[in-house]
LUMFI-168639 format. One record per residue: residue number from 1; x, y, z of N, C-alpha, C in turn; residue in three letters. Coordinates in Angstrom, 1 decimal, always signed. Atoms other than C-alpha are relative to their C-alpha. Layout:
N
+-----+--------+--------+--------+--------+--------+--------+--------+--------+--------+-----+
:   n :   n.c1 :   n.c2 :   n.c3 :  ca.c1 :  ca.c2 :  ca.c3 :   c.c1 :   c.c2 :   c.c3 : res :
+-----+--------+--------+--------+--------+--------+--------+--------+--------+--------+-----+
: NUM :      X :      Y :      Z :      X :      Y :      Z :      X :      Y :      Z : ALA :
...
+-----+--------+--------+--------+--------+--------+--------+--------+--------+--------+-----+
//
This chain:
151
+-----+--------+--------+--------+--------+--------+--------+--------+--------+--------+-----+
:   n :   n.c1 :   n.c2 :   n.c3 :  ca.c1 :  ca.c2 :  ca.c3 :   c.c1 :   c.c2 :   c.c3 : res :
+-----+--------+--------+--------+--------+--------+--------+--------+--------+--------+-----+
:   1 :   -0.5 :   -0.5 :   -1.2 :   +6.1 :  -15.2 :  -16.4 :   -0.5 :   +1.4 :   +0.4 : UNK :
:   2 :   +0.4 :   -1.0 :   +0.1 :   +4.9 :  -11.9 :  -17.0 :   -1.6 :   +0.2 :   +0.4 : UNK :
:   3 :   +0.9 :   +0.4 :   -0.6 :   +1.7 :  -13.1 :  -16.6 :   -0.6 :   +0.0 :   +0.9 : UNK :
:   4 :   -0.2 :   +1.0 :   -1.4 :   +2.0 :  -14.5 :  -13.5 :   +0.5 :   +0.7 :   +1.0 : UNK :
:   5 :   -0.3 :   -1.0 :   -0.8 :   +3.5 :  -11.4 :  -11.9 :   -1.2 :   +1.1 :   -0.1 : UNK :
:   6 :   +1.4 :   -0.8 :   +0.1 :   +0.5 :   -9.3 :  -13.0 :   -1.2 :   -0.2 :   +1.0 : UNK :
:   7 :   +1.1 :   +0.2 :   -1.1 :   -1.5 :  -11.5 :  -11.5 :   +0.1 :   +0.1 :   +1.7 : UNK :
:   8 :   -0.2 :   -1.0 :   -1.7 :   +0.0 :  -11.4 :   -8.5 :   +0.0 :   +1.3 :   +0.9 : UNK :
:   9 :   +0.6 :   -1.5 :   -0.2 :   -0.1 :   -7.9 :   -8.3 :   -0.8 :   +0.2 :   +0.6 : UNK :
:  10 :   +1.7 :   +0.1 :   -0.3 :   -3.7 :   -7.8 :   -8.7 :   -0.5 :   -0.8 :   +0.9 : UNK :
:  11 :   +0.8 :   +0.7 :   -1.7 :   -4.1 :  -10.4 :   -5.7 :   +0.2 :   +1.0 :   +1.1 : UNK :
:  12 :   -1.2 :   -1.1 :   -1.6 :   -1.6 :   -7.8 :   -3.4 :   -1.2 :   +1.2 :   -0.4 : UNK :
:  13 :   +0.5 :   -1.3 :   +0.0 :   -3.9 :   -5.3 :   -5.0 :   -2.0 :   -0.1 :   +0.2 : UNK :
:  14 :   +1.5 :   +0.6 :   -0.9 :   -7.7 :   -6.7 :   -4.0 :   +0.4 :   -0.2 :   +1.7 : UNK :
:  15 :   -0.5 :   +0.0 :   -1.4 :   -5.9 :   -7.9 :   -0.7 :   +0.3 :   +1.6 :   +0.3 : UNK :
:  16 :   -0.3 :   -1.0 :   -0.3 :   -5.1 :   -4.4 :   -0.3 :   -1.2 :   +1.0 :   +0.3 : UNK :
:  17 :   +2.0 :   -0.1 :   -0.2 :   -9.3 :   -3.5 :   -1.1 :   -0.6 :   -0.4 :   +1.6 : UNK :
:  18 :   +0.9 :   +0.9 :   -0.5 :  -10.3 :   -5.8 :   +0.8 :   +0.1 :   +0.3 :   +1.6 : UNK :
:  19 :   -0.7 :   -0.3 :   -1.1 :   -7.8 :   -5.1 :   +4.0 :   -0.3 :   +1.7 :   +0.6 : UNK :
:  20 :   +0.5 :   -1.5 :   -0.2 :   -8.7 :   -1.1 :   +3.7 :   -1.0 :   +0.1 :   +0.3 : UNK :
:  21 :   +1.3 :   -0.3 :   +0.1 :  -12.5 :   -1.4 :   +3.5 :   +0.1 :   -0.8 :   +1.6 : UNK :
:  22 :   +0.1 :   +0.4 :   -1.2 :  -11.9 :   -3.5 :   +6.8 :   +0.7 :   +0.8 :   +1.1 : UNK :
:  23 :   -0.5 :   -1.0 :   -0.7 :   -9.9 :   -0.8 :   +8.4 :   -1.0 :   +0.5 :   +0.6 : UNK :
:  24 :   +1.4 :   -1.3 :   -0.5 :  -13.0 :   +1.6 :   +8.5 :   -0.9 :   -0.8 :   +1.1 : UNK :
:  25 :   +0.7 :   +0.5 :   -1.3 :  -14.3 :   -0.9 :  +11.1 :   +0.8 :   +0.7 :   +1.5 : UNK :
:  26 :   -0.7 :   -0.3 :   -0.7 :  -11.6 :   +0.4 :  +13.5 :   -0.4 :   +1.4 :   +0.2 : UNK :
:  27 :   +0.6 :   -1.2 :   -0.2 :  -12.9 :   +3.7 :  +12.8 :   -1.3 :   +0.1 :   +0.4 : UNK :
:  28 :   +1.5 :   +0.1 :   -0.3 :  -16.4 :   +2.8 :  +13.5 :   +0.1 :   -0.3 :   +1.8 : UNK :
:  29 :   +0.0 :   +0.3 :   -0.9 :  -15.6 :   +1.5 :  +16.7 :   +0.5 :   +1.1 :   +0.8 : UNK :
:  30 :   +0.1 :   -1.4 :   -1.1 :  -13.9 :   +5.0 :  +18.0 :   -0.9 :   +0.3 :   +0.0 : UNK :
:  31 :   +1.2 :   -0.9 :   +0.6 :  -16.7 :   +6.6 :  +16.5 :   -1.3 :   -0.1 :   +1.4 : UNK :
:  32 :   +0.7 :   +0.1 :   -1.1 :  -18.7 :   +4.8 :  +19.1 :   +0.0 :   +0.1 :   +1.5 : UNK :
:  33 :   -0.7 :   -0.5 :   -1.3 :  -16.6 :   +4.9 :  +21.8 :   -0.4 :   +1.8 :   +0.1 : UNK :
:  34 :   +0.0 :   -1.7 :   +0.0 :  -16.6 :   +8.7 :  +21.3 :   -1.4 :   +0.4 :   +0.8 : UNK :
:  35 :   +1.4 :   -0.6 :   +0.1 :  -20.2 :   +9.0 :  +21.1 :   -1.1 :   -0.9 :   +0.9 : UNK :
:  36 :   +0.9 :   +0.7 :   -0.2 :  -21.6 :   +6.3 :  +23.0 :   -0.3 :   +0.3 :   +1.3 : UNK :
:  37 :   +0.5 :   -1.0 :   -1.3 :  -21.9 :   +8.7 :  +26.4 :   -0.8 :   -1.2 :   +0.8 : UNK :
:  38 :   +0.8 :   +0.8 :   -0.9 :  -24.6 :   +7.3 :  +29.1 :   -0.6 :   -1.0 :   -0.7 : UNK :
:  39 :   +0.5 :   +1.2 :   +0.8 :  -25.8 :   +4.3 :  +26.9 :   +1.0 :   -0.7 :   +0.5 : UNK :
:  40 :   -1.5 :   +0.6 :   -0.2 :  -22.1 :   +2.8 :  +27.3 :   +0.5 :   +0.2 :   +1.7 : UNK :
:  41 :   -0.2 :   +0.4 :   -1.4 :  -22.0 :   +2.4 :  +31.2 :   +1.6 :   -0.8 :   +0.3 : UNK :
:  42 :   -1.1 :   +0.4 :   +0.3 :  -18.7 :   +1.4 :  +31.2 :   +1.3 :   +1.2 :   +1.5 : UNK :
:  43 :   -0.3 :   -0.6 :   -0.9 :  -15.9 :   +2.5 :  +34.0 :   +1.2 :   +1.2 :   -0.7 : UNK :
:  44 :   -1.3 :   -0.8 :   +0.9 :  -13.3 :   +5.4 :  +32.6 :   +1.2 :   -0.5 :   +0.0 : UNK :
:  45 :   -1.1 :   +0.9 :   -0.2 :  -10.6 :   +3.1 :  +33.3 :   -0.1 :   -1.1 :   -1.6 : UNK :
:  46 :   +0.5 :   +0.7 :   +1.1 :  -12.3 :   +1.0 :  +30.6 :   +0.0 :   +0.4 :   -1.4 : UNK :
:  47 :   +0.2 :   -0.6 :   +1.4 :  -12.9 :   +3.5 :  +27.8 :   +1.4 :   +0.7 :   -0.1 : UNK :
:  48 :   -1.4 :   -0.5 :   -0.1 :   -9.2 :   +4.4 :  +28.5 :   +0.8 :   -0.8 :   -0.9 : UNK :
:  49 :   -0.8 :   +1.2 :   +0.8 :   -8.1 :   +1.0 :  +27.7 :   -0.2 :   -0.2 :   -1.4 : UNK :
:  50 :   +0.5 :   +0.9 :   +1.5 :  -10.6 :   +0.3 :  +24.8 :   +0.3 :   +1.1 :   -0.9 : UNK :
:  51 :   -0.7 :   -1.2 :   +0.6 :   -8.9 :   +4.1 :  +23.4 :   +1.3 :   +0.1 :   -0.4 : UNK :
:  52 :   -1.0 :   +0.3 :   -0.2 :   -6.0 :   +2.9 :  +24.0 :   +0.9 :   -0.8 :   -1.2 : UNK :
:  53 :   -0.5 :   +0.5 :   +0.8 :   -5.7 :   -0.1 :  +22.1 :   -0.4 :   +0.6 :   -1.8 : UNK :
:  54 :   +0.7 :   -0.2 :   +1.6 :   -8.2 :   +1.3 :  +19.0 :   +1.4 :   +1.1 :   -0.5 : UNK :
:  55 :   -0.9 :   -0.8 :   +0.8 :   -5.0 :   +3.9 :  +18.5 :   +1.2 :   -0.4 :   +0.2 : UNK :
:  56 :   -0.8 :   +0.1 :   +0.2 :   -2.4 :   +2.1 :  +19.4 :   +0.5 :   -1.0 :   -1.5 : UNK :
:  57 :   -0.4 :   +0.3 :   +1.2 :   -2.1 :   +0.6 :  +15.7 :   +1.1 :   +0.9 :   -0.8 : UNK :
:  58 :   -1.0 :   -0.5 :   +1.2 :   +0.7 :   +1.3 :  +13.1 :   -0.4 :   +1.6 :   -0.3 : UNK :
:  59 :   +0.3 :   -0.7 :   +0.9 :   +0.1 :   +4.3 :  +10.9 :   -0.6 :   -0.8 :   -1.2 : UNK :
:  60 :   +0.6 :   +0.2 :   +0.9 :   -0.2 :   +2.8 :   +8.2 :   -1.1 :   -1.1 :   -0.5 : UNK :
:  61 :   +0.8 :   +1.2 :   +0.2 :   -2.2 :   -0.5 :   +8.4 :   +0.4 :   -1.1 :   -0.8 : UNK :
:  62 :   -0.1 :   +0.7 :   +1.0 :   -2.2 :   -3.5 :   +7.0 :   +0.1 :   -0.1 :   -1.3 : UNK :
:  63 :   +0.3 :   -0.5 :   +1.2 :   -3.6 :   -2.6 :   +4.0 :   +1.3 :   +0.7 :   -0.8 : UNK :
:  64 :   -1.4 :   -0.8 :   -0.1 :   -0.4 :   -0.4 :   +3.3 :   +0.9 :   -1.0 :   -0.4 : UNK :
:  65 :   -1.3 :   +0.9 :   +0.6 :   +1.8 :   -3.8 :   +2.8 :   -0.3 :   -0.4 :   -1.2 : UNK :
:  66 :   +0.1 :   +0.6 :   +1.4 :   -0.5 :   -5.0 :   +0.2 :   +0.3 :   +0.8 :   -0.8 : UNK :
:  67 :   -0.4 :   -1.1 :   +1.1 :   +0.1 :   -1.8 :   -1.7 :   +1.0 :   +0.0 :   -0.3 : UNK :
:  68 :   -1.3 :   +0.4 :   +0.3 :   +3.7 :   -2.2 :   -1.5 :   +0.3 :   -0.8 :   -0.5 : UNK :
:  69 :   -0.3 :   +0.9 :   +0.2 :   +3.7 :   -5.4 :   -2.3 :   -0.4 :   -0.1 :   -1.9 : UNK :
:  70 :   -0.1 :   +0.1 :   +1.1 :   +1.8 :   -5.0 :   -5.3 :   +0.3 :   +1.4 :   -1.2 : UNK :
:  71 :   -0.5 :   -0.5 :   +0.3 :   +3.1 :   -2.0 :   -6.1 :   +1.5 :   -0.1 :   -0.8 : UNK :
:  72 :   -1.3 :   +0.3 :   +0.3 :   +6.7 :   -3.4 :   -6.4 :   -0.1 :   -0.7 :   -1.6 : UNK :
:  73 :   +0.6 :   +0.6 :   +1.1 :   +5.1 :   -5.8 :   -8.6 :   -0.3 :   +0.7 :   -1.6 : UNK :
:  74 :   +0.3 :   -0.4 :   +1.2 :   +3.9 :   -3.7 :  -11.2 :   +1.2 :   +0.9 :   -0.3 : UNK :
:  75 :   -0.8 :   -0.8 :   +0.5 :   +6.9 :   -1.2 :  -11.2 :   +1.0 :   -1.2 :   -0.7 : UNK :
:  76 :   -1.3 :   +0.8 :   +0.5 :   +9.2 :   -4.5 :  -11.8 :   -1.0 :   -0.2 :   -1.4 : UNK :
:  77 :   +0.5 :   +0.5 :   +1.5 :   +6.7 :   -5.4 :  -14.8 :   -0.1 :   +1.6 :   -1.0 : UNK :
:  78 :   +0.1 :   -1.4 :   +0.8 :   +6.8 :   -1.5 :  -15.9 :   +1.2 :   +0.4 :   -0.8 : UNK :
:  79 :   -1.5 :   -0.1 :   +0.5 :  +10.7 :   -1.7 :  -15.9 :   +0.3 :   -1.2 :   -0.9 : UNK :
:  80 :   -0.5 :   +1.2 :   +0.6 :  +10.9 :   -5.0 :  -17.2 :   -0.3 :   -0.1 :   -1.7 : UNK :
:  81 :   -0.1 :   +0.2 :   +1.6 :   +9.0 :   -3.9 :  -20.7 :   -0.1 :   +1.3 :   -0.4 : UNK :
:  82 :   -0.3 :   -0.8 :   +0.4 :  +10.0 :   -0.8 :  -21.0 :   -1.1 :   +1.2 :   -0.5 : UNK :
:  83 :   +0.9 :   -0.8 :   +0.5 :   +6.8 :   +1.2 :  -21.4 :   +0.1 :   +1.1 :   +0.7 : UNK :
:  84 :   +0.0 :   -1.8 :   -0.7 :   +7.8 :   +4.5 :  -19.3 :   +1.4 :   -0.2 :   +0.3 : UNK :
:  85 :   -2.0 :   -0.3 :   +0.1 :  +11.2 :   +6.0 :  -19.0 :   +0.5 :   -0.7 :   +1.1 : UNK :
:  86 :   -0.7 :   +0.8 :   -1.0 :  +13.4 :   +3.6 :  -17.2 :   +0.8 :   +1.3 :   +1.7 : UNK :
:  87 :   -0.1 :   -0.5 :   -1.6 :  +14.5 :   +6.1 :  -14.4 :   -1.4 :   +0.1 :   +0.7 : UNK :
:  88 :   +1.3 :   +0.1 :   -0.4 :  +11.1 :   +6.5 :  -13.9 :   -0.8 :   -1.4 :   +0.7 : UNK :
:  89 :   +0.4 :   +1.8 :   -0.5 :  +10.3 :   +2.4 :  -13.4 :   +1.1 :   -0.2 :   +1.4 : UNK :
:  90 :   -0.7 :   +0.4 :   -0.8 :  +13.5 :   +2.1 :  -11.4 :   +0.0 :   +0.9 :   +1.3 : UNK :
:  91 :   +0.4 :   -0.9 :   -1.1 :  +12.5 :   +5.2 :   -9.0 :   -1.6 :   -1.1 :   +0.7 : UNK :
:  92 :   +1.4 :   +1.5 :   -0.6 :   +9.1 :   +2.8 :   -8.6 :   +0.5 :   -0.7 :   +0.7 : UNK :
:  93 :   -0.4 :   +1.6 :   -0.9 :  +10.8 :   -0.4 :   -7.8 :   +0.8 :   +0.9 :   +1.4 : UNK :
:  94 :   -0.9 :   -0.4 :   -0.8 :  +13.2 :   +1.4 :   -5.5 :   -1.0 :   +0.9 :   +1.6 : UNK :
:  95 :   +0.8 :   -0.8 :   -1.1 :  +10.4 :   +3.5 :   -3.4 :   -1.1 :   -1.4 :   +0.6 : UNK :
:  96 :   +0.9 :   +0.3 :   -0.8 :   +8.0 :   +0.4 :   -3.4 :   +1.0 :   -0.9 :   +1.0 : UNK :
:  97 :   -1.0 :   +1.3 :   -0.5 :  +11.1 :   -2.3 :   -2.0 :   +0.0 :   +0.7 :   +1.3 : UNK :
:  98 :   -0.4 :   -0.9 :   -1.4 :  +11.6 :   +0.9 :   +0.8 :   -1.5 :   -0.7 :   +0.7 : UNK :
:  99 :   +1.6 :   +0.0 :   -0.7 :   +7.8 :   +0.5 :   +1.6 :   -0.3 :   -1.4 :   +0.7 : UNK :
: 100 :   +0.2 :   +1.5 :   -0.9 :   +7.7 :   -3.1 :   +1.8 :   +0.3 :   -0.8 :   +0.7 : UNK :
: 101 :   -0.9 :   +0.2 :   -1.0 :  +10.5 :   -3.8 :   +3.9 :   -0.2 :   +1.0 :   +1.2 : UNK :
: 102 :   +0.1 :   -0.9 :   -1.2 :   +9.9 :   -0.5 :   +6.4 :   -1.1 :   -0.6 :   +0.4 : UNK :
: 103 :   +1.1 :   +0.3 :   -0.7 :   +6.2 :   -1.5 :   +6.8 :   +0.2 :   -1.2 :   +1.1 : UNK :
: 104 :   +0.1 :   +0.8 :   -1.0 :   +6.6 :   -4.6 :   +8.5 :   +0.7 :   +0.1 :   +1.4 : UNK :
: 105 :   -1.4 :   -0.8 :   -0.7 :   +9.8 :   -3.2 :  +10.3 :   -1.0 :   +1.0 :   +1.5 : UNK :
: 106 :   +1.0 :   -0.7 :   -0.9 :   +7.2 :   -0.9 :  +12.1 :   -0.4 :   -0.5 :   +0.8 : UNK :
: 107 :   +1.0 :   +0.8 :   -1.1 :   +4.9 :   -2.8 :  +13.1 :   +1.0 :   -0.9 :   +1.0 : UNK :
: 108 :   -1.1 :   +1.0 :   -0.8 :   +7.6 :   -5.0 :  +14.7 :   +0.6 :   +0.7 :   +0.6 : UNK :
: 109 :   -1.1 :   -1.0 :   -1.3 :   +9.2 :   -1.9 :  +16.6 :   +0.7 :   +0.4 :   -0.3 : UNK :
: 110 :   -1.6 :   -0.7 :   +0.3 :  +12.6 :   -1.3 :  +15.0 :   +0.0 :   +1.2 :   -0.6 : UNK :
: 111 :   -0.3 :   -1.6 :   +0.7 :  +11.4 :   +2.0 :  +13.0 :   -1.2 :   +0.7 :   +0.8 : UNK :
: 112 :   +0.7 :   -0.4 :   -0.5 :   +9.3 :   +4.4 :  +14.7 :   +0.0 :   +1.2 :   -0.3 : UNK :
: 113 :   +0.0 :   -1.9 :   +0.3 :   +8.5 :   +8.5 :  +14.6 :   -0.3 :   +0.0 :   -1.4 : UNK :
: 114 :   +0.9 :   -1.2 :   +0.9 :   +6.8 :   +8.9 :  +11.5 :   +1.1 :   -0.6 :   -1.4 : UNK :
: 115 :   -0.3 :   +0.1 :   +1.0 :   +9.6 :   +7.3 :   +9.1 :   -0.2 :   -0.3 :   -1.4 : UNK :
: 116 :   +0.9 :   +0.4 :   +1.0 :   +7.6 :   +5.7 :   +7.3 :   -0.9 :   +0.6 :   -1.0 : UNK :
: 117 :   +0.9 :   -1.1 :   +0.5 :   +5.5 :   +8.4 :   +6.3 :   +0.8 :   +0.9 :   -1.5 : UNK :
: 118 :   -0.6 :   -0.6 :   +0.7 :   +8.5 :   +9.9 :   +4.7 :   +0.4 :   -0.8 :   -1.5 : UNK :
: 119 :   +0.3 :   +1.0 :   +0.5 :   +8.7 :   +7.0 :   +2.8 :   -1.3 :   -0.3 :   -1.5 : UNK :
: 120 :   +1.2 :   +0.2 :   +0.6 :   +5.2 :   +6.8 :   +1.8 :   +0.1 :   +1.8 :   -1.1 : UNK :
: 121 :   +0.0 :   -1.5 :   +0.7 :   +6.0 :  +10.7 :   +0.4 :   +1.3 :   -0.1 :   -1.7 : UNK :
: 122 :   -0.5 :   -0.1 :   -0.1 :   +8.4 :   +9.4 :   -1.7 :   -0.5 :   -0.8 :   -1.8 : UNK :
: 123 :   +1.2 :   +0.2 :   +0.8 :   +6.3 :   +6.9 :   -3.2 :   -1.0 :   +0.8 :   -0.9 : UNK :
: 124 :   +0.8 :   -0.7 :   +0.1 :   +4.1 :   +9.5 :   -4.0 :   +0.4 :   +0.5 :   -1.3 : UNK :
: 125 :   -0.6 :   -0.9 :   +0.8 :   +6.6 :  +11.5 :   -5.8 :   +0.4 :   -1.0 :   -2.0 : UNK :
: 126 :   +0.2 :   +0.9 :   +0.8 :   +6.8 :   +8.3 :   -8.2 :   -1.2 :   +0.1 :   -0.9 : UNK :
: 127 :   +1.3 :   +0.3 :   +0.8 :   +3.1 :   +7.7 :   -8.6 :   -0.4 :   +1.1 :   -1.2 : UNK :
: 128 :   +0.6 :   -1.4 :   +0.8 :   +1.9 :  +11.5 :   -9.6 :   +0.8 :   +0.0 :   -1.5 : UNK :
: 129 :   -0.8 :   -0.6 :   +1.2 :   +4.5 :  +12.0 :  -12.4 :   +0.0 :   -1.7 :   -0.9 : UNK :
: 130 :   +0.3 :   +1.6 :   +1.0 :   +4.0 :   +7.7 :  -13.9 :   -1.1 :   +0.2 :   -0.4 : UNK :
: 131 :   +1.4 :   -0.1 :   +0.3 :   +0.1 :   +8.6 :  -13.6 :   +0.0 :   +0.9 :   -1.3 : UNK :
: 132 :   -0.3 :   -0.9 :   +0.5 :   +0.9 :  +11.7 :  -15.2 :   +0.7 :   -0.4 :   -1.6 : UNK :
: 133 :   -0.7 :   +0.5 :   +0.9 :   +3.0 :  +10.2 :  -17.9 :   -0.8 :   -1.2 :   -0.4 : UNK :
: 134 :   +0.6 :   +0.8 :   +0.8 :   +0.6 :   +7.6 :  -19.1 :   -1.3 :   +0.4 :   -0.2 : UNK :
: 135 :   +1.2 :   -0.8 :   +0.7 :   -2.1 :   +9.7 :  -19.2 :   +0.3 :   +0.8 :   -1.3 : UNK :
: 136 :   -0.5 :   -0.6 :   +1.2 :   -0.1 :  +11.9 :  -21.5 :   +0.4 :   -0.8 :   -1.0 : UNK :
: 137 :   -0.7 :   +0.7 :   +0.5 :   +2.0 :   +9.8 :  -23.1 :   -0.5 :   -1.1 :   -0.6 : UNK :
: 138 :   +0.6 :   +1.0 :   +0.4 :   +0.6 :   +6.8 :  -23.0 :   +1.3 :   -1.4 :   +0.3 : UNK :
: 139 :   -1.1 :   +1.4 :   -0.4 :   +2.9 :   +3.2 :  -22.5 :   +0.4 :   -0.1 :   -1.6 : UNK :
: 140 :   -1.0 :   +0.3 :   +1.3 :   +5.3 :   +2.3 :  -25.2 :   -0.3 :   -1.8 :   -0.3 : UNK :
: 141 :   -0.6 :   +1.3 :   +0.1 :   +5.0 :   -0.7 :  -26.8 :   +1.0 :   -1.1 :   -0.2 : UNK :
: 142 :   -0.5 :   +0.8 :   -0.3 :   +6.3 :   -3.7 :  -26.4 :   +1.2 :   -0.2 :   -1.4 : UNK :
: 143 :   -0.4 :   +0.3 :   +1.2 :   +9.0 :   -4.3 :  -29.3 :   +0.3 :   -1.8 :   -0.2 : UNK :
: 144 :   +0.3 :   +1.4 :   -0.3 :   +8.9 :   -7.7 :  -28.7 :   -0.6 :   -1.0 :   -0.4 : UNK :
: 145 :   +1.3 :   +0.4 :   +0.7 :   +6.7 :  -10.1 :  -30.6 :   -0.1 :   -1.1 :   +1.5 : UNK :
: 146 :   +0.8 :   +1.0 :   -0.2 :   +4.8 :  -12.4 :  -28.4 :   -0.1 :   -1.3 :   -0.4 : UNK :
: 147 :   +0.2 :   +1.4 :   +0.3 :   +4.7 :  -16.1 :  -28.5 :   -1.4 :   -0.3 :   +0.5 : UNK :
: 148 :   +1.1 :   +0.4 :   -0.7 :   +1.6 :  -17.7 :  -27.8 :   +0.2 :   -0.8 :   +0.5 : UNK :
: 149 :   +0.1 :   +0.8 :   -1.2 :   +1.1 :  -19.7 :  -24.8 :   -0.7 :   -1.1 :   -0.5 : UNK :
: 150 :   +0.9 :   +0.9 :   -0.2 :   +0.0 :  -23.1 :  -25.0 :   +0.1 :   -1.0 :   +1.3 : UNK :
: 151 :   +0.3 :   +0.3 :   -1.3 :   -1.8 :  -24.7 :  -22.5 :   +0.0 :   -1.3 :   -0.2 : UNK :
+-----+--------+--------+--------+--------+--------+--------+--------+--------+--------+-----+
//
């Protein structure tokens, strides 16, 4: 089972690669708008609109749910085997469940002004001090023996 939530994870967390490095097309596309002056014949009404929609996206992007998503993921497998101080795991699950539920919420209209952000700061306050703690520390193992799987 444990397994099997890892892996999931790590799909939400490629999907999250994968969705970000496609972001930076949206920035390519101001980029040129910006810069594409007398080449780009185009009517100012036109580079209004096409300004328009390139910013009227989210804050945070798509990319942003998969993080949440597999964020949640690994804080529930962080808490579930005890390798970093349980207020610590349960501050995880608790900031990414906020994230995963606000983000879509956004994009859908019902939260607006930047809450999200607060959110995302919150997260934050999680990650630094877990990173921080398994760099130092290191993960506790497992007291648990292991069965092996057969397939």
């Amino acid at each position: 089972m444990d397994e099997d939530l890892a892996l999931l994870g790590l799909v939400f967390r490629v999907g999250e690669g994968l969705t970000g490095a496609m972001a930076n097309h949206t920035t390519l596309q101001i980029l040129w708008l910006a810069s594409s002056g007398a080449a780009f014949a185009a009517s100012p009404a036109a580079v209004a609109t096409l300004g328009a929609c390139s910013f009227s996206a989210p804050e945070g992007g798509t990319h942003a749910i998969f993080f949440a998503m597999g964020s949640t993921l690994f804080s529930c497998l962080l808490l579930r085997g005890r390798t970093v101080p349980v207020a610590l795991a349960w501050f995880g699950v608790a900031a990414s469940i906020l994230i995963a539920v606000a983000l879509p919420l956004e994009y859908a209209g019902f939260i607006s002004g930047g809450r999200v952000t607060w959110l995302s700061i919150a997260m934050a306050l999680n990650e630094v001090p877990l990173g921080l703690w398994l760099i130092i520390r290191g993960a506790r193992s497992s007291t648990l023996e292991r069965t092996p799987t057969v397939a």
